[in-house]
N, C-alpha and C positions, 0 to 999 in steps of 0.2 A: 290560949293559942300555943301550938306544938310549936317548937325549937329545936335548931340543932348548933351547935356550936364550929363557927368559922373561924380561920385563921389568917391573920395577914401580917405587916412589916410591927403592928403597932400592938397588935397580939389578940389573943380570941373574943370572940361576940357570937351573942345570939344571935340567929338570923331563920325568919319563921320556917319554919320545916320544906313546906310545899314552894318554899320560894325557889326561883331561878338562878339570881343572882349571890354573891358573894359577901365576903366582909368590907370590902371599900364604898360597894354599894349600898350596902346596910349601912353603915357609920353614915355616910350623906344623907339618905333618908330619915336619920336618926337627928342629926344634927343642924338639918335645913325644912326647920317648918315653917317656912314663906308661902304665905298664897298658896293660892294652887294651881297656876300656869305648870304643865307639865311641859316637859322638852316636845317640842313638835312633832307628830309622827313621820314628816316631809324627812325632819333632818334625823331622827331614829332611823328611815331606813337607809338613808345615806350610808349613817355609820356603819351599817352591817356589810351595806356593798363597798364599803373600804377594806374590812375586815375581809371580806372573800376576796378582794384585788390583792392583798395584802399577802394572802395565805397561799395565790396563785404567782404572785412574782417570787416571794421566799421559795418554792418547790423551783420554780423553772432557773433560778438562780443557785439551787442547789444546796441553800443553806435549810429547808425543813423537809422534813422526810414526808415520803409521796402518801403515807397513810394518814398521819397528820392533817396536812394539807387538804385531804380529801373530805376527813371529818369533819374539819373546818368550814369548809365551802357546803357542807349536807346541813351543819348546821344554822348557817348563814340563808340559804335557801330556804330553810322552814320557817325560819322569820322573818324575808322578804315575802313568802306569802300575805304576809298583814293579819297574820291571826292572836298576835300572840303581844301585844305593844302594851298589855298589862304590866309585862314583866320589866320593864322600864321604869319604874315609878318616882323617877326624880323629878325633881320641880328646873325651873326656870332657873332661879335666885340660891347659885348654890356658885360652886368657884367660879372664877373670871375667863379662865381660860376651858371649861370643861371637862376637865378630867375625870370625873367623878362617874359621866353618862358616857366618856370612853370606857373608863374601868366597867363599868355597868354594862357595855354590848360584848369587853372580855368577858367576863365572867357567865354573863347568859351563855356565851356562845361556847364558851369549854365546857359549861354545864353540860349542855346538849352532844357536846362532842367527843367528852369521855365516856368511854363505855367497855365495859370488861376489863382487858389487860391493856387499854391504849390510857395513859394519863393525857389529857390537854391542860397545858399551864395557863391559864390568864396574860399574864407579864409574858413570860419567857417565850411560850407558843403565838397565842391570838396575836399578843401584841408585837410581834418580833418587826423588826428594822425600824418600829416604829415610834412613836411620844406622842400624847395626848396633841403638843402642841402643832404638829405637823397635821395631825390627824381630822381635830376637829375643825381647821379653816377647810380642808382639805372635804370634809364632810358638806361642809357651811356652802361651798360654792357648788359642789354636786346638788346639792339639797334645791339650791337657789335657780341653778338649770334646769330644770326635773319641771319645775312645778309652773317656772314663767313659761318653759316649751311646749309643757303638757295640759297648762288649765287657762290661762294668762291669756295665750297669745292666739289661742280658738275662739276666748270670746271675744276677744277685739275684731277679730276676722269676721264672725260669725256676724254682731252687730254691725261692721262695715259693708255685710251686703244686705239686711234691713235696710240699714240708710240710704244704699245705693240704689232700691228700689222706691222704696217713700221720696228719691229724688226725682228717680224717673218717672213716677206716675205724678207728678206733681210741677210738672216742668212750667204750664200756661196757666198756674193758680200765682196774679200779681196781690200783693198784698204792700201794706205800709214797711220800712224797715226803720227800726228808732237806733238813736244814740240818746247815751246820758239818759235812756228812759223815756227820750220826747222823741214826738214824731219827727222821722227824717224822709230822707226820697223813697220812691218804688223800690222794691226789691220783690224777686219770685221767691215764694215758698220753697221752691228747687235750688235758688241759691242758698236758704239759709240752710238748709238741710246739707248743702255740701260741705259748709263752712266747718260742723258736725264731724261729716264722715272726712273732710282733709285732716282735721286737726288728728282723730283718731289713725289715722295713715300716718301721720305723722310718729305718733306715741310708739305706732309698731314698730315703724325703722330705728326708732331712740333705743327700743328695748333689747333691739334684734345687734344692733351693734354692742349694746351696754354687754352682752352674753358673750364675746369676746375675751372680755376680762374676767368673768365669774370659770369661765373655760380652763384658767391658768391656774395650776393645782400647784401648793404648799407641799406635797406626798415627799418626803425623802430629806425634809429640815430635818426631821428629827427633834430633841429639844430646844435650841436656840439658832436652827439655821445653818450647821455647820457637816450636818448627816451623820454624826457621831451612832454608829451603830449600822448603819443602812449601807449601803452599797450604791453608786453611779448604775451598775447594772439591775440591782433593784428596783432603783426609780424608773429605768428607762423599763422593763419586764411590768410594771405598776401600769403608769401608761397603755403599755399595748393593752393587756387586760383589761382596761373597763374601759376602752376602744372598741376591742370586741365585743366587749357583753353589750354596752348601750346603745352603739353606732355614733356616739360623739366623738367630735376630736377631741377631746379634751389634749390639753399638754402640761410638760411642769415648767413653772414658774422658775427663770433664770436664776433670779437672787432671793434665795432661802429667806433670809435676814427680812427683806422688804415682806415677804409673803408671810412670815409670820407676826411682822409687827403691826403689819398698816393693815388696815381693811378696805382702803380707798376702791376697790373693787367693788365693794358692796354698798359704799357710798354713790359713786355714780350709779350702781342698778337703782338705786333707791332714788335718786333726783330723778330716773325715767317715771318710775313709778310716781312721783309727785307731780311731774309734768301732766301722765293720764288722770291722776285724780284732782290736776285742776283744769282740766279740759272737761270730765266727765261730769262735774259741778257746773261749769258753764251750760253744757249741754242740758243737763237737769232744771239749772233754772229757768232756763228760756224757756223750756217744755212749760215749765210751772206755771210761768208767768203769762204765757199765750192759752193755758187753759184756764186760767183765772175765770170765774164767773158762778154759775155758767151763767145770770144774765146782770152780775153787777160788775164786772172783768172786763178783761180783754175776749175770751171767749170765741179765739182762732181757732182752737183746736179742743176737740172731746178727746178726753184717754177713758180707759178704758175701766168701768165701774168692779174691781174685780173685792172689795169689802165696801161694808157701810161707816162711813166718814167719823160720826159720832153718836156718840153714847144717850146723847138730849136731843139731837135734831133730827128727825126723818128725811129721809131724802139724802142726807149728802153727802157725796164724794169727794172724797181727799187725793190727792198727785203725791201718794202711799211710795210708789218707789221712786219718783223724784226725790224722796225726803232719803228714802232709804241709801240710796246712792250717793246722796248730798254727805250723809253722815259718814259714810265708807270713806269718801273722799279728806274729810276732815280727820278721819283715824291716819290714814296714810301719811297726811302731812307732816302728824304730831309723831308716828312713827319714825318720817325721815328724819326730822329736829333730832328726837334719841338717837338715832344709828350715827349722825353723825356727829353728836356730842363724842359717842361710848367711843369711837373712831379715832377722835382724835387723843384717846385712852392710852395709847400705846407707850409702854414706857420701855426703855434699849429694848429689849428681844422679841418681846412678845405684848399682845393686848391681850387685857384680862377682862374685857366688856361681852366677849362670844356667845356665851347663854342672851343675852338681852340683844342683841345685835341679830343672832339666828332666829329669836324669837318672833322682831317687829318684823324685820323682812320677810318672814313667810307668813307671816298674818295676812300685811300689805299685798301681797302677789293673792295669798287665796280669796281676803274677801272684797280686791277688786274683778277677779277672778268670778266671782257669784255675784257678784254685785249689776257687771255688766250682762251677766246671761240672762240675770233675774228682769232684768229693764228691757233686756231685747224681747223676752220670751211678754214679758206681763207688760209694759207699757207701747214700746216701737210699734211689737205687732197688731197692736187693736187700736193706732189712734189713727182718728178721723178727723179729716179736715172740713170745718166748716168755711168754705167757699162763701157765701153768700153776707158772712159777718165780717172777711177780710175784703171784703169788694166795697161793704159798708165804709168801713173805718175808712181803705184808701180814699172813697171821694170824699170824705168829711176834711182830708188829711189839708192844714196848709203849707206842707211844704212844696206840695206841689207845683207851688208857686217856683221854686227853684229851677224850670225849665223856662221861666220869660226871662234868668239873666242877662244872656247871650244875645236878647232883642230889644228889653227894657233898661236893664243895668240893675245894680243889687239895690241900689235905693229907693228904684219904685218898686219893686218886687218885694222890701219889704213894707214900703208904705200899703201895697196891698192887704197883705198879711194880714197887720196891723188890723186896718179899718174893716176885714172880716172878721176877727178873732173880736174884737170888740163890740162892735155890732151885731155878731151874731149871723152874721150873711155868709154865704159863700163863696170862693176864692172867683170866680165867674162872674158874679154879681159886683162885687168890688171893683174887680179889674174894670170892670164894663162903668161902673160907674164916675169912677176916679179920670176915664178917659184913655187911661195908658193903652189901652188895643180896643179893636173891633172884636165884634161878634166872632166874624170868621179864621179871626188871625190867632182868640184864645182857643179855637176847636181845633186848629191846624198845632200848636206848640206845645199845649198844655194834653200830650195825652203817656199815661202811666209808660203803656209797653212801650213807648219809646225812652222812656228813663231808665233801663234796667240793664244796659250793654246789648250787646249782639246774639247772648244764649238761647232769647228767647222765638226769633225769626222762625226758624223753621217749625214752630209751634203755632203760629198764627194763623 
């Protein structure tokens, strides 16, 4: 492999010919062969759009010259294209704070920016008013914005009007509803399916406020919080800029100090996201468990046969993204557990957990993010309801009996129970025999649609 020899504070290195980046890049790559989690490309381009905020507050503030500046932002553009995130090639598990994949988007981006008689510095130019450490939360939260507004929170949306239509068509289909896994009273298929699309309504508002604080930029700490190097007018000229370019508010964070040491920002985004991936597990399993069968189950509902189940058995279908999304959900959890360990990392100025912390968090958002599209797109939109097997279970159902308390009282209503569950007879049968009602009085009390509140009236 060709080489050319780089120079930096700590003195010269190889660094492969055709490569983009520098010697402080080199040296990290050099020196950090962990795994091979690469830095995220969410939070890659972050960095770049800091560097062009960066490049565009320095010019309007006066402190870098307008052709500078200009290069800067030409070269930051051809890599927010997305074409180019080879050049990146640091891993996950390298400093605490980042600095290495800061230094890494300097050093690309002067590459690209020097040309003829213009020198672009790394340090002095790309990086000017700025420190790794201000830099990379500062990246971390735009990063985290981006992808919960742009991937996250379409498919929550997207799956909440599936469900709101698997509700609507589904409003006069009464079926059993269990606790603890045992049969309980009536419920519509359209309630449980709300139960579904509420909680997911729910997860949106959680995430939608949680975005408030990912909002509040680190930009103008500098290294420990005090803007050593940066300017008041800098950070406010920062601001406006990636205002305009994004259309977010973004703002800066009042207390430097707080914004560089704590990540609690990214702790609470990350408890929303735990809340939807254990909603979205709930929702998974109920699916699962009501297609159970298909005829030794529960076998409420068909999904939809989209592979073959197994390798030895003909015929059978597996609930393939219930599982899938069960697993997504159980990643996120163990995701938020790290985020908020590395969280509470922070020692006086700064936390040095940021590689790992950027990493789980935009894992968590993108492969809930695919996880839900994948379920709306292959399971929500092909499952069918069998009607006729939920009509089954509810008359077999004894809790039924639950509607003679109010006439009977609870004691004979469960001596009813009882003596069908054992017997083997049906809740009608019992009743009628034990004496507790007539004929006409269990046909008048004992009927489902009246057990399931007042949703279902205008359906009957």
């Amino acid at each position: 492999m060709e080489t050319r020899i780089e120079q930096d504070s700590i003195g010269p290195i190889e660094v492969p010919k055709e490569a983009w980046w520098g010697a402080q890049t080199e040296r990290s790559r050099q020196n950090f062969k962990i795994g091979g989690e690469k830095m995220p490309q969410e939070l890659l381009h972050a960095l770049v759009l800091v560097k062009k905020m960066a490049a565009i507050a320095n010019q309007r503030t006066g402190k870098l010259e307008a052709e500078k500046a200009m290069a800067i932002q030409k070269a930051a553009d051809l890599l927010l294209k997305g074409e180019h995130w080879e050049k990146f090639p640091l891993v996950v598990w390298q400093t605490g704070s980042g600095t290495q994949s800061n230094m890494n988007a300097n050093e690309v981006i002067a590459h690209l920016a020097t040309q003829n008689d213009l020198a672009v510095h790394p340090n002095d130019d790309v990086n000017m008013s700025q420190s790794s450490n201000d830099v990379f939360p500062t990246a971390l939260h735009i990063a985290g914005t981006f992808t919960i507004e742009r991937t996250l929170l379409p498919a929550i949306h997207e799956m909440i009007g599936v469900l709101e239509e698997l509700e609507e068509n589904n409003q006069h289909v009464i079926k059993i509803g269990r606790t603890h896994l045992q049969d309980a009273t009536p419920v519509t298929f359209a309630q449980e399916i709300s139960g579904w699309r509420s909680a997911l309504e729910h997860n949106e508002n959680m995430l939608i406020h949680s975005l408030a604080e990912l909002h509040q930029l680190a930009i103008g700490g500098t290294a420990v919080g005090t803007g050593l190097n940066a300017s008041k007018a800098y950070e406010e000229a920062f601001i406006e800029a990636i205002g305009e370019e994004t259309g977010i508010h973004f703002t800066s964070e009042k207390n430097k100090f707080h914004a560089l040491a704590n990540r609690d920002a990214v702790v609470f985004v990350s408890g929303a996201l735990k809340a939807l991936a254990a909603n979205s597990m709930k929702m998974a399993n109920d699916i699962r468990w009501m297609a159970s069968g298909p005829r030794s189950g529960l076998g409420e509902i068909t999904l939809p046969a989209n592979e073959p189940g197994s390798s030895i058995m003909p015929g059978k279908i597996n609930p393939t993204q219930c599982e899938a999304l069960a697993m997504v959900a159980v990643q996120v959890m163990g995701n938020d557990t790290a985020i908020g360990v590395a969280a509470s990392q922070g020692n006086f100025e700064l936390n040095v957990y940021l590689p790992l912390i950027a990493f789980d968090l935009l894992q968590s958002v993108r492969l809930l993010a695919d996880a839900l599209h994948s379920f709306t797109e292959n399971c929500l939109k092909g499952l069918v309801v069998n009607e006729e097997r939920m009509a089954e279970l509810l008359e077999k159902s004894l809790m039924l009996v639950t509607a003679l308390n109010t006439h009977i009282g609870y004691d004979k209503g469960a001596e009813i129970a009882k003596k069908a569950f054992n017997e083997g007879t049906t809740l009608k049968e019992s009743a009628l025999s034990l004496g507790y009602v007539t004929e006409e009085e269990y046909e008048s009390w004992v009927r489902p649609e009246k057990m399931i509140g007042d949703t279902i009236d205008d359906y009957l």
